[in-house]
C-alpha positions as CSV (number, residue, x, y, z in Angstrom):
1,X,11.3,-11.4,-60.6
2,X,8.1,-9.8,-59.8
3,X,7.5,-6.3,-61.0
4,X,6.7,-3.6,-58.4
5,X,3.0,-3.2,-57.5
6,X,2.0,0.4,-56.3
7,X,-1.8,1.4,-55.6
8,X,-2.5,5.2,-54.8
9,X,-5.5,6.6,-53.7
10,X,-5.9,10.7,-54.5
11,X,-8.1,12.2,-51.7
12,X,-11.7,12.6,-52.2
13,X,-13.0,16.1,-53.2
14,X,-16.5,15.6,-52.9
15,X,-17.4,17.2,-49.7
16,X,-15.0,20.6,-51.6
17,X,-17.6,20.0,-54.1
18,X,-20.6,19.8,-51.7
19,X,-19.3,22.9,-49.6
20,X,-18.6,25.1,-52.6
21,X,-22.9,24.1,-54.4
22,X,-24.2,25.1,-50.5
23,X,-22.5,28.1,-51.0
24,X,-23.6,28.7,-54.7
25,X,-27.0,28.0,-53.3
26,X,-27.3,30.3,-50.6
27,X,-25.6,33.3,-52.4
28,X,-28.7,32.7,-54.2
29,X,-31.2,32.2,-51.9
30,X,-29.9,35.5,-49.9
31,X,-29.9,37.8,-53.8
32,X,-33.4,36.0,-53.7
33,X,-34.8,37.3,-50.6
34,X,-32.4,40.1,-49.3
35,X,-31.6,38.5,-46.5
36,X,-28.9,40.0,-44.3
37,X,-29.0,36.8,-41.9
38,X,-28.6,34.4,-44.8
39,X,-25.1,36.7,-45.9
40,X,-23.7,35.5,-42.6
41,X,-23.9,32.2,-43.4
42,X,-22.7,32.3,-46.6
43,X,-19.3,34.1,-45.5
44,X,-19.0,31.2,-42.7
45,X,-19.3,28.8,-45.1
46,X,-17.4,29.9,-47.6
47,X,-14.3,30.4,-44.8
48,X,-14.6,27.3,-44.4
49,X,-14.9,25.6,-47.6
50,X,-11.4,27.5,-48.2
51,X,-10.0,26.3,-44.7
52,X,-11.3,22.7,-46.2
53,X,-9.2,23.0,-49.5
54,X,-5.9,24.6,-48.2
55,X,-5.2,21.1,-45.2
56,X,-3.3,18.9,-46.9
57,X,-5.1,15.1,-47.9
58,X,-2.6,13.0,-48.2
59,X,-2.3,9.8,-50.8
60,X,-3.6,6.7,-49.6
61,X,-2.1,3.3,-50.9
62,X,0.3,0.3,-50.6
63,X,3.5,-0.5,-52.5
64,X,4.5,-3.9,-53.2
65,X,7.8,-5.5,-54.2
66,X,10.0,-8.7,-54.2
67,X,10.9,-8.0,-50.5
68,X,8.5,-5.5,-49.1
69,X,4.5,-4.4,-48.3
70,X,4.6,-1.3,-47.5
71,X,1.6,0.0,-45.9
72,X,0.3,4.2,-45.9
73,X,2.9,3.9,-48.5
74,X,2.7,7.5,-49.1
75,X,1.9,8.9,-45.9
76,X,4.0,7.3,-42.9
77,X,5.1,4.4,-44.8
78,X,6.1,1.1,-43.2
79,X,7.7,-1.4,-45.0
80,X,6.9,-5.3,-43.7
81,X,8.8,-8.3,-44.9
82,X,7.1,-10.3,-46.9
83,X,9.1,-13.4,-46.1
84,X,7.2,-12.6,-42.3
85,X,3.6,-12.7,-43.5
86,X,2.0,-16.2,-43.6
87,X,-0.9,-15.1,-45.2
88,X,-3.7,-12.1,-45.5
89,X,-6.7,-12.9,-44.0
90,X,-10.6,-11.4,-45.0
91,X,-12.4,-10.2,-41.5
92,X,-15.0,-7.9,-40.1
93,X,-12.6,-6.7,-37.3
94,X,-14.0,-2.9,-37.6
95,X,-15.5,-0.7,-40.7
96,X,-12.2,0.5,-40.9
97,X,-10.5,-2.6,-41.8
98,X,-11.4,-5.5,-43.6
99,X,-8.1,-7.4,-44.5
100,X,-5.7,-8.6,-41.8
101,X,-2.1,-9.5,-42.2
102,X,-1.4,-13.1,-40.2
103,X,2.6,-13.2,-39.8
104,X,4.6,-16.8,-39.4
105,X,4.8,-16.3,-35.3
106,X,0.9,-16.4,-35.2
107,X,0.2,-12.7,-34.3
108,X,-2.5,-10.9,-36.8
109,X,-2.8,-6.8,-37.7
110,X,-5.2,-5.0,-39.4
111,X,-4.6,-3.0,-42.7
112,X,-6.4,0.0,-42.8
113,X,-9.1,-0.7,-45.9
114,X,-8.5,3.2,-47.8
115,X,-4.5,2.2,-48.4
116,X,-6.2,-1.1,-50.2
117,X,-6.7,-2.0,-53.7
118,X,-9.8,-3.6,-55.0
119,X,-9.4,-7.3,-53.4
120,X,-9.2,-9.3,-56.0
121,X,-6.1,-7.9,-57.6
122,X,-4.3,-7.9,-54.4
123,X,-4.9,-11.3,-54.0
124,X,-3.7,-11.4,-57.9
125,X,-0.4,-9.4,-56.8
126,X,0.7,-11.8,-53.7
127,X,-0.1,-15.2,-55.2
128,X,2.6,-14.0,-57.5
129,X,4.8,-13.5,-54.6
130,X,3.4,-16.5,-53.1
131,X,1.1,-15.2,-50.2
132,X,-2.1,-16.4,-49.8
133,X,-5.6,-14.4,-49.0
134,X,-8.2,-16.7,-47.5
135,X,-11.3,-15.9,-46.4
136,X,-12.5,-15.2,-42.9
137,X,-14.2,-19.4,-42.8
């Protein structure tokens, strides 16, 4: 018996981060030069920075256990059998994905590449419940 794998992804803050220093900056650029046009910009971009921080980022990730992958485990999760994957496949099918799922009955589907850990520990995690992950030759 395998223990259960989980991989969570927190959301990135850097463009909070990058929103919140332009605003530092131009609070000081407009006490700089007493610029009224400048205060404009720094309201607008400071509603929006706060607009930025209050949507909600949800985890990204996969779970894996003795039964299941379950993909966007944390957002809309959806749970595939392993006993129906044949193997995981590497391939260039978008920027968005870079790992495909190759079920027994032929058919392929891409896994979205944020839910995925580092590759080499998933391939780690399903040789020890015997999938595969080739590469794309």
């Amino acid at each position: 018996m395998n223990e259960d794998y989980e991989y969570r992804r927190a959301p990135n803050r850097g463009v909070i981060w990058l929103a919140a220093t332009a605003v530092i900056l131009l609070i000081v650029a407009t006490t700089l030069t007493g610029s009224d046009e400048l205060s404009l910009m720094v309201w607008a971009l400071g509603a929006m920075t706060l607009c930025w921080m209050l949507l909600p980022k949800p985890v990204a990730g996969i779970r894996v256990d003795d039964e299941y992958l379950v993909l966007s485990a944390w957002r809309e999760p959806r749970p595939i059998r392993l006993d129906d994957i044949a193997y995981l496949r590497m391939t260039e099918a978008s920027a968005e994905t870079y790992l495909a799922i190759v079920y027994k009955d032929g058919t392929e589907e891409g896994v979205f590449a944020g839910d995925l850990p580092d590759i080499d520990i998933l391939a780690e995690v399903m040789a020890a419940r015997g999938i595969a992950v080739r590469d794309r030759y």
